[in-house]
C-alpha positions as CSV (number, residue, x, y, z in Angstrom):
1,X,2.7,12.9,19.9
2,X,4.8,11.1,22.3
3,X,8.1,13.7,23.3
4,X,11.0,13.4,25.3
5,X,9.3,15.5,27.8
6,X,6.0,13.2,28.2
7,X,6.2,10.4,31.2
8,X,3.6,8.5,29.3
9,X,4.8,5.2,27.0
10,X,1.8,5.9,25.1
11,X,-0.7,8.5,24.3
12,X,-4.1,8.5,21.9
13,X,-3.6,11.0,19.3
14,X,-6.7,12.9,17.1
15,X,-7.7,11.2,14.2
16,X,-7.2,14.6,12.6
17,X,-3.5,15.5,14.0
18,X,-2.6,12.3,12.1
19,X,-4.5,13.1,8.6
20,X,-7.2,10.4,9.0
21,X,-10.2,12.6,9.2
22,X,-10.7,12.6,5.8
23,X,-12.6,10.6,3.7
24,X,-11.1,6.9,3.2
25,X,-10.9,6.2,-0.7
26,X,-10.4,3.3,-3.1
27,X,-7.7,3.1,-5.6
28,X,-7.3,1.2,-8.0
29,X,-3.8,0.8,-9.7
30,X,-2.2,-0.5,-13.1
31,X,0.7,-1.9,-13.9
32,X,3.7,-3.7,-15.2
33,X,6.8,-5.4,-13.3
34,X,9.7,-6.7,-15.2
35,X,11.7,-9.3,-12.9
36,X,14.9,-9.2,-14.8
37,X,17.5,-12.6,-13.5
38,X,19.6,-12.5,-16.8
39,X,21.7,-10.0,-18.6
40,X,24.5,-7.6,-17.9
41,X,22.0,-5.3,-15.4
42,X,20.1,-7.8,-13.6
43,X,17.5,-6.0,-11.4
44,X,17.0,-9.5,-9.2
45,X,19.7,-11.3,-7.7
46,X,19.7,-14.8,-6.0
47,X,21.7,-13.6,-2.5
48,X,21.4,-17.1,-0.5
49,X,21.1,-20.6,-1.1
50,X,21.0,-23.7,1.2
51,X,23.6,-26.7,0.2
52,X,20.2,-28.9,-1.1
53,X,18.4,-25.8,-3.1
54,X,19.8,-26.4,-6.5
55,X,18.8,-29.9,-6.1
56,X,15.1,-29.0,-5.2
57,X,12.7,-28.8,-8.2
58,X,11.5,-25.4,-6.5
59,X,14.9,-24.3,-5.5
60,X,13.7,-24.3,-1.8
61,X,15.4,-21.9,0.3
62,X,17.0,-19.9,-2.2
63,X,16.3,-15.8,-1.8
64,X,16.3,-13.3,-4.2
65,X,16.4,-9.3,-3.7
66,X,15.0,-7.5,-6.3
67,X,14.9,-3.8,-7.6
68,X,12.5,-4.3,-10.1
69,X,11.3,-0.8,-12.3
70,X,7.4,-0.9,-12.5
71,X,6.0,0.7,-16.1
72,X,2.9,1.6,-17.7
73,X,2.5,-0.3,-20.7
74,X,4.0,-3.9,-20.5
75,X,7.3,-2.7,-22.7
76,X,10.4,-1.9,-21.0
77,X,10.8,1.1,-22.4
78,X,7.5,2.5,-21.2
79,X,7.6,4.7,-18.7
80,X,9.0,3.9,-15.1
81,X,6.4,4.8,-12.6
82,X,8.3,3.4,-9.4
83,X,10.0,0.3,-8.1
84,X,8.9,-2.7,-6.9
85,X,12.1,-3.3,-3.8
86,X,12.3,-6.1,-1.6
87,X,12.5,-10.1,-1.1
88,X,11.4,-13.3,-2.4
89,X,12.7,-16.7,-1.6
90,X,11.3,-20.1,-2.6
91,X,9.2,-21.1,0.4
92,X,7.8,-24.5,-0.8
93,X,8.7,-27.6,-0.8
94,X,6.4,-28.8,-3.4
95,X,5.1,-26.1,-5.5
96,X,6.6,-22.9,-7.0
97,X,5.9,-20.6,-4.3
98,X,7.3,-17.5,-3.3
99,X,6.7,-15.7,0.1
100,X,7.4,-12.1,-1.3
101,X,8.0,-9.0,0.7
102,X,8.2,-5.6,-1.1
103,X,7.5,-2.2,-1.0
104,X,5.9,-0.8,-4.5
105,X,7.6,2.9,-4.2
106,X,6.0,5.6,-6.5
107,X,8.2,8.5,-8.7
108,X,5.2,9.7,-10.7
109,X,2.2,11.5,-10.4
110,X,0.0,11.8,-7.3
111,X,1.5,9.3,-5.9
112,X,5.0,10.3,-6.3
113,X,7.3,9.7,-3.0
114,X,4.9,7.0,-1.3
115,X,4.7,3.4,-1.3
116,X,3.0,0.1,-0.8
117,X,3.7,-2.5,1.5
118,X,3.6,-6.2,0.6
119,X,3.5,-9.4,2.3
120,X,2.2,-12.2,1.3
121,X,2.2,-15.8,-0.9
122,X,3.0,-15.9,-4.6
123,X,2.3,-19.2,-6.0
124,X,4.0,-18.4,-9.3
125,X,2.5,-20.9,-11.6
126,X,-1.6,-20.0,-10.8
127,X,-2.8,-18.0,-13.1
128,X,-3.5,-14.7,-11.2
129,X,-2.4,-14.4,-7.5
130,X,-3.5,-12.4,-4.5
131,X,-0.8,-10.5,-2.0
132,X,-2.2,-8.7,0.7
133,X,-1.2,-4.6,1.1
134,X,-0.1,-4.6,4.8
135,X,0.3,-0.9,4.8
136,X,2.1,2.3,2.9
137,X,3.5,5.3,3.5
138,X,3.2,8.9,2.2
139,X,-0.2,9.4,0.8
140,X,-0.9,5.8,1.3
141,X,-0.2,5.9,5.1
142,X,-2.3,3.4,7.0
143,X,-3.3,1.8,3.9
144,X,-4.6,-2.0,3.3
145,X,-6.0,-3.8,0.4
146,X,-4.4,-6.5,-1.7
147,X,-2.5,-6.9,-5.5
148,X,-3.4,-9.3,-7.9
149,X,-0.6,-11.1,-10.0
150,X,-0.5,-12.1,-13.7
151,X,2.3,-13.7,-15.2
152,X,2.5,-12.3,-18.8
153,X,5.4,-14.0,-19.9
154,X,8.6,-16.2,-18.4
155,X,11.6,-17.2,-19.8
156,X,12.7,-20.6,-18.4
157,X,16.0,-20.5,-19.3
158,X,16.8,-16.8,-18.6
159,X,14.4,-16.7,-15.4
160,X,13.0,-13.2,-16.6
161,X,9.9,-12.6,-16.5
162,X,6.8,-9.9,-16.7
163,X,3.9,-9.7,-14.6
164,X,1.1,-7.4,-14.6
165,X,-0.3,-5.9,-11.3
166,X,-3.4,-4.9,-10.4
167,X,-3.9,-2.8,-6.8
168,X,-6.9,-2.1,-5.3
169,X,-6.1,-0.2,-1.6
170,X,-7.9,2.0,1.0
171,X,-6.5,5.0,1.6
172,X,-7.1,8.5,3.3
């Protein structure tokens, strides 16, 4: 660990004083996110638009931040099991796609307290999508893998919709 009293920028720390000695496993997760645009209690919000985006058939350039409660079971009363929190804005031109940016933070179980960092391309309308995991934090420190995306149901006029998430990520 770098201090205040170290003259070096940079040092190279033990695998083990990080955690990292261990055994890397797989994990696979399951489950639901509900992207809700409508209603009294929106969990995603449009916060930006450029002066042609309601005029684009893809509403490029809008952005949306989102709060989105992640479930179990594909209901919305099933139980929460954390919160998809981050960005996604309309990044085409000519297709419905999304660049999304999000961090999938746990409240339950063993995984309670860490999350999962997301980056990547969803093209909305494909029938399952692929988002790389660009890292986590908690028990899912250094982690890397990707989610796979399937849109259950969408509501054109309301804009809400549920998608079902698969995870598959290396952790220590």
């Amino acid at each position: 660990m770098v201090t205040s009293k170290s003259p070096n920028f940079s040092q190279n720390p033990s695998l083990q004083a990080l955690g990292l000695n261990k055994q890397k496993k797989l994990s696979h997760l399951h489950f639901y996110f509900h992207d809700i645009v409508s209603g009294p209690n929106p969990t995603s919000i449009w916060v930006a638009q450029t002066p042609t985006s309601k005029k684009s058939p893809t509403l490029f350039g809008s952005i949306a931040m989102f709060d989105d409660p992640l479930t179990v079971g594909p209901e919305k009363s099933s139980k929460v099991v954390g919160r998809a929190q981050g960005i996604y804005g309309s990044a085409s031109q000519s297709e419905d796609a999304l660049l999304m940016t999000m961090n999938l933070a746990f409240v339950e179980g063993k995984f309670n307290g860490s999350s999962l960092s997301v980056f990547g391309r969803n093209a909305v309308v494909e029938a399952v999508r692929e988002m790389p995991i660009v890292g986590g934090s908690g028990v899912f420190r250094f982690a890397r893998g990707y989610v796979q995306a399937r849109t259950l149901k969408f509501n054109a006029t309301s804009g809400d919709a549920l998608v079902e998430y698969d995870v598959f990520v290396f952790h220590y």
